[in-house]
C-alpha positions as CSV (number, residue, x, y, z in Angstrom):
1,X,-24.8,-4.2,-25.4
2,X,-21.8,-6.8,-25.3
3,X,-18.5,-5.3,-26.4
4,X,-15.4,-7.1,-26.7
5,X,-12.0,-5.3,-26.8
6,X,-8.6,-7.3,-27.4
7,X,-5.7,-5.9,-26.1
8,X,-3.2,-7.8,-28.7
9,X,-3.4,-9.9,-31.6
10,X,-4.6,-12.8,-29.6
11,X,-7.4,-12.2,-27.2
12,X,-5.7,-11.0,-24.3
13,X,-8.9,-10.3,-21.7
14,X,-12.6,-9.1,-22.9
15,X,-15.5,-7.5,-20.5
16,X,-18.8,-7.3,-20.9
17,X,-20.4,-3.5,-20.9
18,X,-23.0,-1.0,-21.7
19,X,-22.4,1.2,-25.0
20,X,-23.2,4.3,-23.0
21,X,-20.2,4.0,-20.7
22,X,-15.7,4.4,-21.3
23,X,-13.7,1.7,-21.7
24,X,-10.1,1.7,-20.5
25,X,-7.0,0.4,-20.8
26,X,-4.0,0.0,-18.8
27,X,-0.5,-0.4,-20.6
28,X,2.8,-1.8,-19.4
29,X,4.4,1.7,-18.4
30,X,1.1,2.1,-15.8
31,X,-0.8,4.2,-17.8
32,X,-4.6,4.4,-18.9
33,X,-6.3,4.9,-21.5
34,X,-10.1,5.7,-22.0
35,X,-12.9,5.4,-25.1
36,X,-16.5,5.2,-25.1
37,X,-17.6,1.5,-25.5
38,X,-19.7,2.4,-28.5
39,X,-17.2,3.6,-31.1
40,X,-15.5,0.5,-30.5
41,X,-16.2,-2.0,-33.8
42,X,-18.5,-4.6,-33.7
43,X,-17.5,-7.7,-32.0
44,X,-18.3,-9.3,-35.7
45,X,-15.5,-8.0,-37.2
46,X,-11.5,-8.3,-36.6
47,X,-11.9,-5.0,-34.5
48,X,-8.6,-2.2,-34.8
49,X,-5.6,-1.8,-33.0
50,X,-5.5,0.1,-29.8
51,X,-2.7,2.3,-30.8
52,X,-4.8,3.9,-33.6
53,X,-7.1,5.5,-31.2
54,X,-3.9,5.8,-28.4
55,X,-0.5,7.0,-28.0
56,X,1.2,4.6,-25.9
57,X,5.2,5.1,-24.9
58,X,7.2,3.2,-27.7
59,X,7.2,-0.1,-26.6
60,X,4.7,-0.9,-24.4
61,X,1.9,-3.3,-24.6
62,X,-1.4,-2.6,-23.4
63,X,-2.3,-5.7,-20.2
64,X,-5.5,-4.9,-19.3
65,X,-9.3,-3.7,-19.4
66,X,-11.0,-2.3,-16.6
67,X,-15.6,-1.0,-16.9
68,X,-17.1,0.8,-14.5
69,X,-19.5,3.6,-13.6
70,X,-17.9,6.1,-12.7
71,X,-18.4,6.0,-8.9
72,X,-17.6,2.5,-8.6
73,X,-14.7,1.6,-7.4
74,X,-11.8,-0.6,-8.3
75,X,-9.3,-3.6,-7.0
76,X,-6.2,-2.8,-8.9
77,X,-3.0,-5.2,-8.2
78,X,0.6,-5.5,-9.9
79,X,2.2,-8.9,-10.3
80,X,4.4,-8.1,-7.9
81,X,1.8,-8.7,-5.2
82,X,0.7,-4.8,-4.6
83,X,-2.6,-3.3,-5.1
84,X,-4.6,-0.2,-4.3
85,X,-8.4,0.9,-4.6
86,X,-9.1,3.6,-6.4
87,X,-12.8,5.0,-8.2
88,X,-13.5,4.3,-11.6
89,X,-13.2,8.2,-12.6
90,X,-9.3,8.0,-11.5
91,X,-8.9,5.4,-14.4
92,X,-10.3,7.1,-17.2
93,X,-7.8,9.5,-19.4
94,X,-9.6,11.2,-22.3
95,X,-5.9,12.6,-23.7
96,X,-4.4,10.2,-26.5
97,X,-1.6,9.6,-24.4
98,X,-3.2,8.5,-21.7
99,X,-2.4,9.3,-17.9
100,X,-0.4,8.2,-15.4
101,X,-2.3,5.6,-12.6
102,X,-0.1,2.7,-11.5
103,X,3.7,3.0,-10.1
104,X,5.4,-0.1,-11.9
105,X,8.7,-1.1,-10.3
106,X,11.0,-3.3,-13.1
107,X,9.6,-6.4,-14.8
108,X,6.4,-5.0,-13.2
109,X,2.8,-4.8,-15.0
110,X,-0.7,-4.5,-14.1
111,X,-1.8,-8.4,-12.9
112,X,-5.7,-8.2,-12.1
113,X,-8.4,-5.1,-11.6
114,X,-11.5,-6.2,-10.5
115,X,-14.9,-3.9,-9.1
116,X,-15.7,-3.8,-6.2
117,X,-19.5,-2.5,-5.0
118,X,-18.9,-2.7,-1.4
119,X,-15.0,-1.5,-0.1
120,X,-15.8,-1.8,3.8
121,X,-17.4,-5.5,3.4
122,X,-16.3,-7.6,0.3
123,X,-13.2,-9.3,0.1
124,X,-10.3,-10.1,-2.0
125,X,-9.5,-13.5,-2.7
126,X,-5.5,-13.8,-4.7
127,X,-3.5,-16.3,-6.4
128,X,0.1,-16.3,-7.3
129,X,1.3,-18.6,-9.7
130,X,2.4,-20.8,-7.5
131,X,-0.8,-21.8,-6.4
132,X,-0.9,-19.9,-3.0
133,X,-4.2,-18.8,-2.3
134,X,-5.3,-15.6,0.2
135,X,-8.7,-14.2,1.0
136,X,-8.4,-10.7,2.7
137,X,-10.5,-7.7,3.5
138,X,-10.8,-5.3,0.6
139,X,-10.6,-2.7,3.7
140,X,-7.3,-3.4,4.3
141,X,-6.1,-1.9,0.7
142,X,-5.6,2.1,0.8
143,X,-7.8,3.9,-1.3
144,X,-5.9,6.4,-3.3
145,X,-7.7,8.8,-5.8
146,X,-4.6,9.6,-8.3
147,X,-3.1,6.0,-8.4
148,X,0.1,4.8,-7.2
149,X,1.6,1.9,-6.5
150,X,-0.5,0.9,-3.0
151,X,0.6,-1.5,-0.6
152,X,1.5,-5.0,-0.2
153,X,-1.6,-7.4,-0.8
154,X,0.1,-10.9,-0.9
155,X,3.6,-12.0,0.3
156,X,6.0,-13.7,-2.4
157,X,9.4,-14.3,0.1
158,X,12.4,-13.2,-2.0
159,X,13.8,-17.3,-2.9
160,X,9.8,-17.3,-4.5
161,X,10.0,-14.5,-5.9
162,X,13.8,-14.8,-7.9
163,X,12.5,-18.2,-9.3
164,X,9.6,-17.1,-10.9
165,X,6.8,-16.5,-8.9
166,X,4.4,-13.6,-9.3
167,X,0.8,-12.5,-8.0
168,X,-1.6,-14.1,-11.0
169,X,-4.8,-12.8,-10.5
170,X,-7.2,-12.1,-8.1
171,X,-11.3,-11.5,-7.9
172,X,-13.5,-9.4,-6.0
173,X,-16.5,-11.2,-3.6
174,X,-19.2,-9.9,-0.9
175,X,-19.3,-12.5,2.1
176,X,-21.1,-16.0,1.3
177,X,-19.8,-16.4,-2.4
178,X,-17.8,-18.8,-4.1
179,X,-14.4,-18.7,-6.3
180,X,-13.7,-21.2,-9.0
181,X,-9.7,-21.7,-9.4
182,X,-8.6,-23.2,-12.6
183,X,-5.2,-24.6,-12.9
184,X,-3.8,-27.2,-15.1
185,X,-7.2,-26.9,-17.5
186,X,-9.1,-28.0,-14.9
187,X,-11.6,-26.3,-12.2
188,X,-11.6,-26.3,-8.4
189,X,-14.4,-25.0,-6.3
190,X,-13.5,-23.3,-3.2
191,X,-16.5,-22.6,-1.1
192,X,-17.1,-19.8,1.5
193,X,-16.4,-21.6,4.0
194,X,-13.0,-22.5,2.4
195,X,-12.2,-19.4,2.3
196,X,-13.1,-18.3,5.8
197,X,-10.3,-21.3,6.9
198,X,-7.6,-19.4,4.9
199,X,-8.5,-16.2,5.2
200,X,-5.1,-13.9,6.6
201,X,-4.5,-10.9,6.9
202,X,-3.4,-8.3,4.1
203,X,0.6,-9.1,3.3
204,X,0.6,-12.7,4.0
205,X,1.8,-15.5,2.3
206,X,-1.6,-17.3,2.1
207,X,-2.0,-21.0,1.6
208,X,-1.0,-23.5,-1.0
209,X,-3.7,-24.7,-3.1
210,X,-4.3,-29.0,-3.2
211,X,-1.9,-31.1,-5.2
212,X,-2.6,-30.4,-8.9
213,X,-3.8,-27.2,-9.1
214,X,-1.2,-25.2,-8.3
215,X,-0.1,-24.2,-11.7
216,X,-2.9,-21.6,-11.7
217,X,-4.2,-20.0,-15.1
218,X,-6.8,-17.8,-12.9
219,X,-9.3,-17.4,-10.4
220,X,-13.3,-16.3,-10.6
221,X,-16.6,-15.9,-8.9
222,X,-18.2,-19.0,-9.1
């Protein structure tokens, strides 16, 4: 069963799940939020506000959407260029409130999560909005079963970083696939073996993307 869940009044992300698992949410204070995908309304309708079924701290706006099982595990990464992997079960919160999962420094919020089904082989590949690109070893992220705040997955040098620039949005691959960038409306293939020629290791600054797409909007498997 498809099941579509807005996080404000424009459609902020959507994923696509089975009505026997949670759903959950993360807000802009770091918290998450769980329901079961089958109480949700029907993706006919104008579907219901998050904060009828949630508590959130006064002011803050939910970012993202995360669907798991339960023993899967997750790529979860801040726009300030950190990220940690952590099970599914450490997301979900069955309290109104929610629970506490990601440390959130100021101006911080949850950028990208992502699953990952294999921690020791598949690889994160990151994009800032700047257009610099980095493939890295999902390895090389700690795995932490409470949250936190993890460590440093991209580098965004301080001059970058007070003009704007920010970690955008990252996916998940095992070896041999393909990402699809899309910047400036329009879509650039970047192949395996792409990737392989800027791969780095975990902290780096990565490369810059080809004239013309480096006003990324996001990144995906191809």
């Amino acid at each position: 069963t498809e099941n579509r869940a807005t996080c404000s009044p424009a459609c902020l992300a959507a994923v696509r799940a089975r009505s026997n698992l949670q759903v959950a949410f993360l807000d802009g204070a770091g918290r998450s939020y769980s329901t079961a995908v089958h109480t949700l309304p029907s993706a006919r309708g104008n579907g219901e506000p998050l904060t009828g079924r949630f508590t959130p701290p006064a002011g803050a706006r939910f970012d993202a959407v995360a669907i798991a099982d339960a023993e899967q595990k997750l790529v979860i990464a801040t726009n300030l260029g950190y990220g940690f992997v952590t099970k599914y079960e450490t997301v979900i919160s069955r309290n109104k409130a929610g629970k506490a999962l990601v440390s959130l420094g100021d101006g911080a919020k949850v950028a990208a999560i992502a699953v990952c089904n294999d921690s020791a082989r598949d690889r994160i590949v990151a994009v800032t909005s700047a257009g610099y690109i980095l493939m890295c070893s999902v390895a090389e992220l700690p795995e932490l079963d409470k949250g936190g705040k993890g460590n440093k997955l991209i580098d965004i040098p301080r001059k970058s970083f007070a003009t704007g620039e920010r970690l955008l949005d990252l996916v998940v691959i095992p070896e041999g696939a393909d990402v699809i960038v899309t910047a400036g409306g329009r879509a650039l293939k970047r192949s395996w073996s792409d990737l392989v020629e800027i791969a780095a290791a975990r902290a780096t600054r990565g490369s810059l993307l080809p004239r013309g797409y480096q006003k990324v909007e996001a990144i995906s498997r191809a």
